[in-house]
C-alpha positions as CSV (number, residue, x, y, z in Angstrom):
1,X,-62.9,50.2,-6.9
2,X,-65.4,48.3,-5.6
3,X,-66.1,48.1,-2.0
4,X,-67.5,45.0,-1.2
5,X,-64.8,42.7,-2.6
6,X,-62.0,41.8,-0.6
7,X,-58.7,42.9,-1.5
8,X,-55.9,40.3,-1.6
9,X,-53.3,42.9,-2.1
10,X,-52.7,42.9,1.9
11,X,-52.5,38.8,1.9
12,X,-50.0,39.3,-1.1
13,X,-48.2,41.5,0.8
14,X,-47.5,39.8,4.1
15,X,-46.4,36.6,2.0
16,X,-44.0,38.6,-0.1
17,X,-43.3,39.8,3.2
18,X,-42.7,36.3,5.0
19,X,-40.8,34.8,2.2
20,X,-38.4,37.8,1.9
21,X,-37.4,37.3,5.4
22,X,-36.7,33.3,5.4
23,X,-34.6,34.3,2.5
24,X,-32.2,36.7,4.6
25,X,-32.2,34.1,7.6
26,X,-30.9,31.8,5.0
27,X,-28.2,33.6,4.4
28,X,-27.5,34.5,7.6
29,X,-27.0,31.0,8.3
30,X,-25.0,30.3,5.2
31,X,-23.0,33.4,6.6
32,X,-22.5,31.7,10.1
33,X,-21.1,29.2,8.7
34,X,-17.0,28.9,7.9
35,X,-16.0,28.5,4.3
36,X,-12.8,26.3,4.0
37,X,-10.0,28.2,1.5
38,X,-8.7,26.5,-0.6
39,X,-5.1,25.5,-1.0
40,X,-3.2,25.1,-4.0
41,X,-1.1,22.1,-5.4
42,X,2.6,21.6,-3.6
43,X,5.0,19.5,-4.6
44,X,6.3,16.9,-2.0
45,X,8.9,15.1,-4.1
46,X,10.1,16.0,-7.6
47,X,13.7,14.8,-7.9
48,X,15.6,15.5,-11.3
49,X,15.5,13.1,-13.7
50,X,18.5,10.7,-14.3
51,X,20.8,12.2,-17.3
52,X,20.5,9.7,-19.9
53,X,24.6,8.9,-21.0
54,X,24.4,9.0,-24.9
55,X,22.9,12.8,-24.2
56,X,25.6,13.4,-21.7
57,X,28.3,12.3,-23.1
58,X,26.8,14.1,-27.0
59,X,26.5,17.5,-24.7
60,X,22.8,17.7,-25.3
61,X,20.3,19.5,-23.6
62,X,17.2,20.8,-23.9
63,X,14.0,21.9,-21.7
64,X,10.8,19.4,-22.3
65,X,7.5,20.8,-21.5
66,X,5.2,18.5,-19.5
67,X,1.1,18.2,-18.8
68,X,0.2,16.3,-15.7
69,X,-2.9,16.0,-14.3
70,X,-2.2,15.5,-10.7
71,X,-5.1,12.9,-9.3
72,X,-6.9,13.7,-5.8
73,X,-4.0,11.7,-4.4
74,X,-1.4,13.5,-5.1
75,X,0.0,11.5,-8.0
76,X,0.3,11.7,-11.8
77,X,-2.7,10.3,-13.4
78,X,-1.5,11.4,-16.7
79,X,2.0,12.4,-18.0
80,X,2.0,13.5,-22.3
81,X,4.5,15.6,-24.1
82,X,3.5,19.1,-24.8
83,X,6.7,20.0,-26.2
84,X,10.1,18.6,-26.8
85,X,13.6,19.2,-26.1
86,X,14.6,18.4,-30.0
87,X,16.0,14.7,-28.4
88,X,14.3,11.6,-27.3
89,X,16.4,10.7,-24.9
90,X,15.9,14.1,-22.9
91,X,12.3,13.4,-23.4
92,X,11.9,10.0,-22.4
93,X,13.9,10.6,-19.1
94,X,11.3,14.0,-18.1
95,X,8.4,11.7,-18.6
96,X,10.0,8.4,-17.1
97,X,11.3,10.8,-13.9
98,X,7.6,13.1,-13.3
99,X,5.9,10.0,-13.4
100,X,7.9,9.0,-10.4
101,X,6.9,12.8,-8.7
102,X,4.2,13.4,-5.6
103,X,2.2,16.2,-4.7
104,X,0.0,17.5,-2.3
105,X,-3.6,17.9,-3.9
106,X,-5.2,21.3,-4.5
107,X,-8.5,21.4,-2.3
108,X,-11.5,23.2,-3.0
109,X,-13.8,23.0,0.1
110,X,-11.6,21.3,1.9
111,X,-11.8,18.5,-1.1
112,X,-9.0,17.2,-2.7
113,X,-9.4,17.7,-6.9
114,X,-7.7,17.0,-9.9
115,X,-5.1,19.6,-10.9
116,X,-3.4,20.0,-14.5
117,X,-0.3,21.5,-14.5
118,X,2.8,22.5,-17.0
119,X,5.7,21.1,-16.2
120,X,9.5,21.9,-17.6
121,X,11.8,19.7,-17.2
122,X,15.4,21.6,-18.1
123,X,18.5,19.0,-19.2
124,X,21.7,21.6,-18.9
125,X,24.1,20.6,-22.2
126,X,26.8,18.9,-20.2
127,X,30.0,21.2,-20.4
128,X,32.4,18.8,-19.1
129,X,32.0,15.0,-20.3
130,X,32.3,11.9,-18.1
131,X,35.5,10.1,-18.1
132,X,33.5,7.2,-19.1
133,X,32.2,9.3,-22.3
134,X,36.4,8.7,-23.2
135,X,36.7,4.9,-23.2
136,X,37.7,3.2,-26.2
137,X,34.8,1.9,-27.9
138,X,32.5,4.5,-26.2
């Protein structure tokens, strides 16, 4: 080792040193401050959709599966089949009826975000017909 030359190992060192502890008061600070949970989708108002009369009065029923992408304002942006009850007019109702639906956003941050959810929508066959299912001509 030679004596005369200056080592820079001590310089190294203390900057290591210095930028080591800026790094944990950092975090410190990023500690200090609150994080915001997040909260998760609710639904405000999701009334059942209308029982369409040819289906009712035919005794169908059938569960159709729903995707809807819940905006940042709580609404369905988008609404598409995933899967169907095995009748259109089921089908058309659950899509006409969640389009209709509001929600309280999921937040992240304290941020309201899009949320995509599966939705199914349940048509019970109709064990007792309407009186109007009876009519002549009907």
């Amino acid at each position: 080792m030679d004596l005369r030359r200056p080592t820079r190992l001590p310089l190294t060192a203390a900057l290591i040193l210095a930028l080591s502890l800026a790094a944990c008061a950092k975090k410190q600070e990023e500690a200090a401050i609150p994080a915001i949970p997040p909260t998760e989708l609710a639904a405000i108002d999701t009334p059942p959709p209308a029982y369409p009369a040819e289906a009712e009065c035919d005794s169908e029923g059938g569960t159709t599966v729903l995707r809807v992408t819940i905006d940042k304002d709580g609404v369905p942006a988008q609404v598409a089949q995933a899967q169907s009850s095995g009748h259109a007019a089921l089908d058309k109702a659950a899509l006409e009826a969640v389009r209709t639906w509001t929600f309280r956003a999921a937040t992240r941050n304290g941020q309201p975000v899009t949320h995509t959810i599966t939705v199914p929508v349940t048509f019970p066959p109709v064990l007792e017909k309407p009186t109007r299912c009876f009519a002549q001509g009907g």
